[in-house]
C-alpha positions, 0 to 999 in steps of 0.5 A: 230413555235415550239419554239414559242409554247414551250415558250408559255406553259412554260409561261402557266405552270409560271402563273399556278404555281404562281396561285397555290402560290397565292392560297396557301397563308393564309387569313388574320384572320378576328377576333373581337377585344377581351379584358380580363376584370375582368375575362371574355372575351368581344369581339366588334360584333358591333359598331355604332356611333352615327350621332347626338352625336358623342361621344356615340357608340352604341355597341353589345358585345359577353360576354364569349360567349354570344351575349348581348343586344345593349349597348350605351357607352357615351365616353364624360361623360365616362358613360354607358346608360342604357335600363331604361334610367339610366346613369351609369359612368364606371371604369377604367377597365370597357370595357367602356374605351376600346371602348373610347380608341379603337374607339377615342372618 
């Protein structure tokens, strides 16, 4: 009987000590994918893909720190449309082409 309790608190005291471990591990970092483009720091807040044109996302981006304004990037033109309607093409270290890249388009 008491070999039977004995081995039971050693079990207890095995699965406190690996609860404890297991606490003790670090969380995977949980960060927006950043970019260095022309000096300044892009990090993706937000993408959404577009259900009838596949090819445009719908992006919110943190310039330096700064949350901008929804922007859609059109991946099969390679062009950036914006708010008035215009449509401008983006370079080749244009964050543009991340997003294409990032998100294949």
């Amino acid at each position: 009987m008491r070999r039977m309790i004995r081995l039971g608190l050693i079990g207890l005291g095995i699965m406190s000590l690996m609860g404890l471990i297991d606490l003790l591990q670090p969380f995977p970092a949980q960060a927006a994918p950043c970019r260095t483009v022309a000096n300044q720091t892009h990090c993706v807040e937000q993408v959404q893909r577009s259900a009838k044109n596949y090819w445009e996302y719908r992006v919110t981006l943190r310039i330096n720190g700064v949350l901008q304004p929804v922007q859609i990037y059109d991946c099969r033109d390679r062009t950036l449309l914006q708010k008035d309607g215009t449509r401008t093409k983006f370079g080749a270290t244009d964050i543009g082409q991340t997003i294409c890249r990032l998100y294949k388009a």
